[in-house]
C-alpha positions as CSV (number, residue, x, y, z in Angstrom):
1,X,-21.2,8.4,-18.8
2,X,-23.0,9.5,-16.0
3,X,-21.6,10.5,-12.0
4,X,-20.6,7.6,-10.2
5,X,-21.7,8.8,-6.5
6,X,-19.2,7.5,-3.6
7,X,-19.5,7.0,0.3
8,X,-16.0,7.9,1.7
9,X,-15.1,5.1,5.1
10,X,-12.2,6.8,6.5
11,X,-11.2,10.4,6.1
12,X,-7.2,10.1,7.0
13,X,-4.3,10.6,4.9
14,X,-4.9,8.4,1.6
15,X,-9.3,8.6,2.2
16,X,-8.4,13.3,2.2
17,X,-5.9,13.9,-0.1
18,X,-5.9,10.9,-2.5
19,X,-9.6,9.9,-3.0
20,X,-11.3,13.0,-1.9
21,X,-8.8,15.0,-4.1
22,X,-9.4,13.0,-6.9
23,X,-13.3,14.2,-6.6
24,X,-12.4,17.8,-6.4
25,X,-10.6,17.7,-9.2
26,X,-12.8,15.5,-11.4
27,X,-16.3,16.6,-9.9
28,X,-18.0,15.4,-13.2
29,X,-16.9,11.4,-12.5
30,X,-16.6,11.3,-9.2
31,X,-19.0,13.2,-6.3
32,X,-18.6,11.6,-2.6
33,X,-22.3,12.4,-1.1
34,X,-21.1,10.7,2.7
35,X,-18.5,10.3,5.0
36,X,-18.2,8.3,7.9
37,X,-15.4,8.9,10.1
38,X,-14.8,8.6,13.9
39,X,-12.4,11.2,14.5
40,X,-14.8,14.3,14.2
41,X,-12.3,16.9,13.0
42,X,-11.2,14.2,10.1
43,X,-14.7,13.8,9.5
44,X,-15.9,17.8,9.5
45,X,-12.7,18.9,7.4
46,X,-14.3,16.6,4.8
47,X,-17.4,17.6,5.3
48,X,-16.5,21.4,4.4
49,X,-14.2,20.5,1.2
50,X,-17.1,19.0,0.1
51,X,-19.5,20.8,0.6
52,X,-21.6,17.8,2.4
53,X,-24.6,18.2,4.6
54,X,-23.7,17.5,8.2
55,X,-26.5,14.9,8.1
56,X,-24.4,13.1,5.3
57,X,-21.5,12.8,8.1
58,X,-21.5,9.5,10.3
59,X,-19.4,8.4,13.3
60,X,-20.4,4.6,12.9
61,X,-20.3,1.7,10.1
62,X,-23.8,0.7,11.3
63,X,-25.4,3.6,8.4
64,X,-24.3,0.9,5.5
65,X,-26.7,-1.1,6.7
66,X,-29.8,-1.8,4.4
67,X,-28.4,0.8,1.7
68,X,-29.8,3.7,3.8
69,X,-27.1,5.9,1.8
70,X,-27.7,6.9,-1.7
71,X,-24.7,6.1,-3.3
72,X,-22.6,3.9,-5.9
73,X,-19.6,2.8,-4.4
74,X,-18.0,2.6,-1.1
75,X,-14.6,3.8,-0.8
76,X,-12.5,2.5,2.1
77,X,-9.3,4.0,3.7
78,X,-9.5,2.9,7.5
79,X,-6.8,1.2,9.0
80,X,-6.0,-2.3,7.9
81,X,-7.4,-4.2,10.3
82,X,-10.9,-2.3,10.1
83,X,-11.4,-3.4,6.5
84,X,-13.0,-6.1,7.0
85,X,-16.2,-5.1,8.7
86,X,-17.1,-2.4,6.3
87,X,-16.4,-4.0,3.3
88,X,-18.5,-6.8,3.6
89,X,-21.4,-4.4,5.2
90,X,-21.1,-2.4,2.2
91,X,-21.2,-5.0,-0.2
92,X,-23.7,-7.3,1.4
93,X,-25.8,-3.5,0.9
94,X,-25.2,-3.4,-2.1
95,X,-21.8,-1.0,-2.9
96,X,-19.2,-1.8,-5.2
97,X,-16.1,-1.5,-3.1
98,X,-12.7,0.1,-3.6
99,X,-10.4,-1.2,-0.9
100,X,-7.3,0.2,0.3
101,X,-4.7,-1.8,0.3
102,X,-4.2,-4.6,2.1
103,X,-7.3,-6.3,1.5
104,X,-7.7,-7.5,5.7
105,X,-5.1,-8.4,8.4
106,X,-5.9,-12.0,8.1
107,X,-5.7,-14.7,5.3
108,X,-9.6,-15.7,6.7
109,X,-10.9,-12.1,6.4
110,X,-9.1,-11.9,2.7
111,X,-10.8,-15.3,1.7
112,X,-14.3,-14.1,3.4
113,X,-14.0,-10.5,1.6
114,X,-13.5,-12.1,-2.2
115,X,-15.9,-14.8,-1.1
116,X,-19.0,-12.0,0.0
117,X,-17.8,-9.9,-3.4
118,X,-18.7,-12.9,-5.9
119,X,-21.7,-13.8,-3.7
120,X,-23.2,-10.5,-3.8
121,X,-22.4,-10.1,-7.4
122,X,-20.4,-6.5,-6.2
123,X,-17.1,-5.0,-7.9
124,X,-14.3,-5.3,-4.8
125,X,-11.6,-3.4,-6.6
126,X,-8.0,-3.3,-4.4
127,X,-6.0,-0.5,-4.6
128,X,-3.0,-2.1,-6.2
129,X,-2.2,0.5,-7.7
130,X,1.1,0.0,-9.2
131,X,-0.3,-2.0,-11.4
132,X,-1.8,1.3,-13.4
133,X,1.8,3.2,-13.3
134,X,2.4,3.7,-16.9
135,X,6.1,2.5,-15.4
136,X,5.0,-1.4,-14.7
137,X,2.5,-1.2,-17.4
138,X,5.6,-1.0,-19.6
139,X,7.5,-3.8,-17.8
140,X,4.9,-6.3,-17.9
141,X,4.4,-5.4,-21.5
142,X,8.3,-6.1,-22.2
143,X,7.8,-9.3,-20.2
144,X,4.9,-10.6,-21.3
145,X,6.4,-9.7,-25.3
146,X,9.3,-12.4,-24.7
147,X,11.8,-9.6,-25.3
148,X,13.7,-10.7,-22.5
149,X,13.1,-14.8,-23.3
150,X,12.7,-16.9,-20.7
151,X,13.3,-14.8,-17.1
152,X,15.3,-17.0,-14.7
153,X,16.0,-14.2,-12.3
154,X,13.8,-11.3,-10.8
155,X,15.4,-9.4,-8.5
156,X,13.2,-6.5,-6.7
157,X,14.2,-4.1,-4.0
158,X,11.6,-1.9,-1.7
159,X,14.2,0.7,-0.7
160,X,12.3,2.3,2.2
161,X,13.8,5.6,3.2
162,X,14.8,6.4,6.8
163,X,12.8,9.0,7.1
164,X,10.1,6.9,5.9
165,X,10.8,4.1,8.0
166,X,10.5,5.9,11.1
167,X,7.1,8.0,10.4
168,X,5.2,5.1,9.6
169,X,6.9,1.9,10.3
170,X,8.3,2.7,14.0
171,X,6.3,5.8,15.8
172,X,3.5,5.2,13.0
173,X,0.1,3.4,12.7
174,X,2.5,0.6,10.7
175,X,5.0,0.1,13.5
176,X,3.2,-2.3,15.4
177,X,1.8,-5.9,13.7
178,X,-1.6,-6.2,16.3
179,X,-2.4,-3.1,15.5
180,X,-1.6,-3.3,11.4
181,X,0.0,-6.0,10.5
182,X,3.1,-7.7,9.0
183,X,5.3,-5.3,7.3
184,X,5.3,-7.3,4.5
185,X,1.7,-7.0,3.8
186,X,1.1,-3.5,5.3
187,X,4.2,-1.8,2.8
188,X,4.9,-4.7,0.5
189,X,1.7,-6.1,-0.6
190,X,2.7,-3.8,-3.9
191,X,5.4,-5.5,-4.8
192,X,4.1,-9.3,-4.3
193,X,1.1,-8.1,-6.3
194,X,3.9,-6.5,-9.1
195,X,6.1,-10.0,-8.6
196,X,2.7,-12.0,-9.7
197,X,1.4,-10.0,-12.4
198,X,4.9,-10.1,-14.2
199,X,4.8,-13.9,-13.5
200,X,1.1,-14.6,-14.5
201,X,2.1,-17.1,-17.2
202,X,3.9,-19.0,-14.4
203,X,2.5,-20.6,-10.8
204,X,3.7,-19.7,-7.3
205,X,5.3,-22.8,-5.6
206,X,6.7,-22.3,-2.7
207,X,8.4,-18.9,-0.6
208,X,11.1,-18.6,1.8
209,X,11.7,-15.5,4.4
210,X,14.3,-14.4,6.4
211,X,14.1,-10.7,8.6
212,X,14.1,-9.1,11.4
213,X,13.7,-6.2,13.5
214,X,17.3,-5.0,13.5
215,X,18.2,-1.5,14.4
216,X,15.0,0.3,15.9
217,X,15.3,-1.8,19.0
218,X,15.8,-0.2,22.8
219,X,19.8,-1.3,22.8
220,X,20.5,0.8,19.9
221,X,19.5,4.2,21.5
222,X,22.5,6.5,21.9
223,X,23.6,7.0,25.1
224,X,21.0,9.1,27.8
225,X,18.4,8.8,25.0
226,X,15.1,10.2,26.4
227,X,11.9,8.6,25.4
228,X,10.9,11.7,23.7
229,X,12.9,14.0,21.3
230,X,11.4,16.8,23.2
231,X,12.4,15.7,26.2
232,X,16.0,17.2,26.0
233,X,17.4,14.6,24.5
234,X,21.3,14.7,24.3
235,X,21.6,12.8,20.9
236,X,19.8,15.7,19.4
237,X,22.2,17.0,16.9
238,X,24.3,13.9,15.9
239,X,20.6,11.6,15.4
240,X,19.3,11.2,12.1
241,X,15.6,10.7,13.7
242,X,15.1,13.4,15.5
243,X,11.5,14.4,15.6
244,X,12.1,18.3,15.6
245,X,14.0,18.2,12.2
246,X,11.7,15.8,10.8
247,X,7.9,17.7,11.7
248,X,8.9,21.2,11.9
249,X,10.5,21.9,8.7
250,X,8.5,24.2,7.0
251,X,9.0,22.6,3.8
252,X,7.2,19.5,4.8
253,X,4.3,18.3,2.8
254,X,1.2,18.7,5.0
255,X,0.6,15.0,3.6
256,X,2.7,13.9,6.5
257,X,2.0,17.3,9.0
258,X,-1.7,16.1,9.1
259,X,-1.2,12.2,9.9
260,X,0.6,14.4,12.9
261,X,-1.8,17.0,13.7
262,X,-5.3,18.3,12.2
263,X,-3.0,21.3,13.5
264,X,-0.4,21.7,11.3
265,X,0.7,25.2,13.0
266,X,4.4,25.1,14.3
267,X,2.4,25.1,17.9
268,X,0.0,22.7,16.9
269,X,2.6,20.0,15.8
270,X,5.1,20.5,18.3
271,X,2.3,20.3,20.9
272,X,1.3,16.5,18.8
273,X,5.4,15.9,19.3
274,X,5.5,16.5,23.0
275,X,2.2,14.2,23.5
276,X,1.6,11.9,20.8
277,X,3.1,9.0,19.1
278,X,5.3,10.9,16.5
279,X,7.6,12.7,19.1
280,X,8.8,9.1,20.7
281,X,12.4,8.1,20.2
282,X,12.3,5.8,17.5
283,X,14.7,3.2,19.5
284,X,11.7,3.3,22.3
285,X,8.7,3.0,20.7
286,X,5.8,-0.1,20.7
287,X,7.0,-1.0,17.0
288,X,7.3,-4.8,16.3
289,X,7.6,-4.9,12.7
290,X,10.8,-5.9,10.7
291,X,13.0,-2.9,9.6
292,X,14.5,-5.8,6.8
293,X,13.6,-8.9,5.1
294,X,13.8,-11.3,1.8
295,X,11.7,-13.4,0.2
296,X,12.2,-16.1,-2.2
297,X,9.4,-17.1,-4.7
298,X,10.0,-20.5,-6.3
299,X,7.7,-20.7,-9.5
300,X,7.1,-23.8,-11.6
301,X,9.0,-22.8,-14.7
302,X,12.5,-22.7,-12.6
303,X,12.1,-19.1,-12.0
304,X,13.1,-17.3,-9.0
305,X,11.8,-13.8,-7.9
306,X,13.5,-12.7,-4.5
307,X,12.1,-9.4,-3.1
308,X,14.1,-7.3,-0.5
309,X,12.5,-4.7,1.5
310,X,15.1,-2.5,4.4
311,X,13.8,0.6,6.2
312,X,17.5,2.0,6.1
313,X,17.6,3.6,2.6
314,X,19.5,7.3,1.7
315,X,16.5,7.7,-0.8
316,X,12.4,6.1,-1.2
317,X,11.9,4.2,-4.5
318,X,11.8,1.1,-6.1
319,X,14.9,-1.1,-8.1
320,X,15.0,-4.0,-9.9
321,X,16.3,-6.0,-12.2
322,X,15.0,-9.1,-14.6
323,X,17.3,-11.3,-16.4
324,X,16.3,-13.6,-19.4
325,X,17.7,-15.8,-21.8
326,X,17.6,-12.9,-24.5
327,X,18.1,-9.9,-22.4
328,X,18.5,-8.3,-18.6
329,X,15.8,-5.3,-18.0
330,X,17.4,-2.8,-15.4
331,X,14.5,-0.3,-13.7
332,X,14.2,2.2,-10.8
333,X,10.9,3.5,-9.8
334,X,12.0,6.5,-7.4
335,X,9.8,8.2,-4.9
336,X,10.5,11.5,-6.7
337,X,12.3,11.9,-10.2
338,X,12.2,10.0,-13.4
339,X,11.4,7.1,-13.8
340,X,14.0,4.8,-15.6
341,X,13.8,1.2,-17.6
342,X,16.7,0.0,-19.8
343,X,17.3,-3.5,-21.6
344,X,20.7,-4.6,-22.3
345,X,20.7,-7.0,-25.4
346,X,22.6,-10.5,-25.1
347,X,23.4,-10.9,-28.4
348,X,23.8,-7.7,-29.7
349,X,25.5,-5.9,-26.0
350,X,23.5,-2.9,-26.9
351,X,21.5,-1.0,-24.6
352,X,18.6,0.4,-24.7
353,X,16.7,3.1,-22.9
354,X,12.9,2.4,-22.5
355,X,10.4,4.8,-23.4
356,X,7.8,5.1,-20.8
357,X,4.3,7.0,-21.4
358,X,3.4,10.6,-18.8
359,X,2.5,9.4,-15.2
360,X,-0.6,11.1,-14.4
361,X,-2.4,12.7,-11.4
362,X,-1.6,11.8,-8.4
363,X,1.2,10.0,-5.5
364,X,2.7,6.5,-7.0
365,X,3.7,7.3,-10.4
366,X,0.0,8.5,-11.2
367,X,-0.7,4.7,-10.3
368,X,-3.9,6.2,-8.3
369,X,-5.8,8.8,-10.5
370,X,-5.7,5.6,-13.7
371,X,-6.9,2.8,-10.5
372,X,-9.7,5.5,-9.1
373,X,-10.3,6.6,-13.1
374,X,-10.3,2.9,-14.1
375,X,-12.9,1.8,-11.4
376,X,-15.3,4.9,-11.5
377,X,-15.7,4.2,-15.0
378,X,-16.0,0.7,-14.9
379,X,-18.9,1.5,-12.3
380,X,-20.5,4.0,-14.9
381,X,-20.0,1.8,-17.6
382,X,-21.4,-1.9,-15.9
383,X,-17.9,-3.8,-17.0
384,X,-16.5,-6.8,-15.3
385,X,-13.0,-6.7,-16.1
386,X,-10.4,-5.0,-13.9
387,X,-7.2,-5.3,-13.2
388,X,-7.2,-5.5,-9.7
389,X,-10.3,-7.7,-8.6
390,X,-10.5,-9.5,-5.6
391,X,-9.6,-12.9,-6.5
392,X,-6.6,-11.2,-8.8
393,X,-5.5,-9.4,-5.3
394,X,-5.5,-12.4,-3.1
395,X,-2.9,-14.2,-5.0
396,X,-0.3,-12.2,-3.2
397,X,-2.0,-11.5,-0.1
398,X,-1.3,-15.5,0.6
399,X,2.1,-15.3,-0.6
400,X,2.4,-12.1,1.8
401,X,1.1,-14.2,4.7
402,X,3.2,-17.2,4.2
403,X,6.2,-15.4,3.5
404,X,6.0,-13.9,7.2
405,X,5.1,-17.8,8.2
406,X,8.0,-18.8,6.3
407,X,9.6,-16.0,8.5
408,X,9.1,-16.8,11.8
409,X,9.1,-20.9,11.4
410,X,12.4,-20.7,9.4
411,X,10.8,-23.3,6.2
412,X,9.8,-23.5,3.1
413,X,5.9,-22.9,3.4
414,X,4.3,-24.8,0.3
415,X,1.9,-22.5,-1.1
416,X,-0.9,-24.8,-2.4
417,X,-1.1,-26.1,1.3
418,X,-0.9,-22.8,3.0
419,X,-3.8,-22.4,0.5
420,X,-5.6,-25.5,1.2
421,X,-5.4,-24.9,5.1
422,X,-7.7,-21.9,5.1
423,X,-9.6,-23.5,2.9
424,X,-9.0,-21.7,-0.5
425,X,-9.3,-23.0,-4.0
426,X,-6.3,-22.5,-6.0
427,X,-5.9,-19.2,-7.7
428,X,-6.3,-18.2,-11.1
């Protein structure tokens, strides 16, 4: 199989140490020969792990153009709403894509993105990635195996921990929706994409959406809260979101010191605290995303799948629960620690404990080194089928955006219509 040679759009967080890690570590798959990436000390810390030419290092998308770039695929790992553009330049150039998740910050730019992928004839793989934990891979093998019988009931909970919450969600690139987007699709878009793969033998009718933002709001600062932690703020020791505690820990991963700072010194990130957006008080920030919200899917067998996401939780992980006319499957997918899956019997009242296969490299369960693995060799090797193509990925990317319809009108949004009034064809 030979080297599958990649162009890296966006050198943050996920673009670094997810993607670019992955080549490091598996130089004879994977070699990234570009980068293009605005923020020049993103784009020259790439450029020396590496070991890239500085001519290989662009500022702009405009390089994509006409294929200039000798390369395979086009990796992208901007912000949400800067999908779009680079996407469909790389494609229309000629890349295969592999797109962060969400797909775009519009149900339009979702449609036009699958649309230019099929034209072109191009691989748009979405990083889904869940969907390669060796965890779900298990459940949707349970489910799809009729252990359980008929499921009537899927319960599914994105606990979102505080700490969480407030680093990406409220002083974060996430906290506000012009700039991102729904919370639902910018954190959830996982879990509707889990919700309709477990359901694939059964059609989407309808969703339903209550939430709101609740608790990081101005009237629930303490009392003399400054607008900056470092501002002296006399809430200091009894507040659970004080920026200090949170960024200056030396135990914390420089994941999260480097979305802060490409300083990650004590001075360098309490110098990005007393200036930039991490260092706000999280009760008086920009942030208009939810901090909680449900959603109802009605499917056409009678089943209901309700998904739950709150920004308030002690600990970062997944739970659920499916019931079925022959058994009730009981999982948690934690942030950190072992993953567990158990069936409880109906006939029999036994339980038992589900073995599930080693994780892997990487963050999510090793959900990213099998998607990265799984679409570098599908590159290398000409295939077709993957379990995260573009027209797979928009099922729930419409589901995402009329849930947060559903949300803010207070009905029932009919999904064929919702479909139908962007224009899309019903979805496999």
């Amino acid at each position: 199989m030979s080297k599958v040679r990649a162009i890296l759009i966006g050198a943050g967080q996920r673009g670094t140490f997810v993607f670019g890690q992955y080549a490091l570590e598996n130089p004879e798959k994977l070699q990234f020969s570009a980068v293009i990436e605005p923020d020049s000390g993103r784009r020259q810390r790439f450029v020396d792990q590496h070991g890239l030419d500085s001519a290989a290092a662009f500022e702009s998308f405009d390089v994509l153009e006409g294929g200039r770039i000798e390369a395979d695929i086009a990796v992208i790992a901007t912000m949400d709403r800067l999908h779009t553009e680079p996407a469909i330049m790389a494609m229309e150039a000629g890349y295969h894509v592999l797109l962060e998740k969400p797909m775009a910050g519009s149900p339009g730019e979702c449609l036009k993105l699958v649309e230019t992928a099929e034209r072109t004839g191009r691989m748009l793989a979405v990083a889904h990635v869940l969907r390669y934990t060796p965890f779900f891979a298990r459940i949707k093998e349970i489910v799809s195996s009729g252990r359980l019988g008929d499921i009537l009931s899927i319960e599914h909970f994105e606990n979102v921990s505080y700490w969480h919450m407030a680093h990406s969600f409220v002083r974060g690139n996430w906290g506000n929706s012009a700039r991102s987007g729904p919370m639902l699709l910018s954190k959830c878009c996982h879990d509707l994409d889990i919700l309709v793969w477990m359901m694939s033998h059964t059609v989407p009718l309808s969703v339903t959406s209550r939430g709101s933002l609740s608790h990081f709001v101005d009237v629930k600062a303490p009392p003399g809260a400054t607008n900056r932690c470092t501002d002296g703020c006399p809430a200091e020791e009894n507040c659970a979101f004080f920026a200090p505690r949170f960024y200056l820990d030396e135990k914390l991963d420089p994941y999260f010191a480097y979305a802060i700072s490409s300083d990650i010194s004590a001075a360098g990130l309490m110098k990005a605290l007393e200036t930039g957006p991490y260092g706000r008080c999280v009760y008086k920030c920009d942030n208009d995303v939810v901090d909680h919200q449900s959603v109802i899917i009605d499917f056409d067998d009678g089943s209901l799948a309700t998904l739950v996401m709150h920004g308030l939780s002690d600990r970062e992980g997944r739970t659920m629960r499916y019931d079925g006319s022959r058994a009730s499957l009981r999982a948690t997918f934690p942030f950190s620690g072992e993953e567990e899956i158990e069936i409880q019997d109906h006939r029999t009242g036994k339980t038992e404990i589900v073995p599930i296969g080693k994780a892997g490299w990487g963050p999510h369960g090793g959900g990213d080194g099998r998607l990265i693995a799984s679409f570098v060799d599908a590159v290398a090797e000409g295939k077709r089928d993957f379990l995260t193509g573009a027209r797979t990925s928009l099922a729930s990317h419409l589901i995402a955006f009329a849930a947060e319809e559903a949300r803010l009108s207070g009905r029932t949004v009919d999904l064929a219509a919702f479909e139908k009034s962007i224009g899309q064809k019903p979805v496999a």
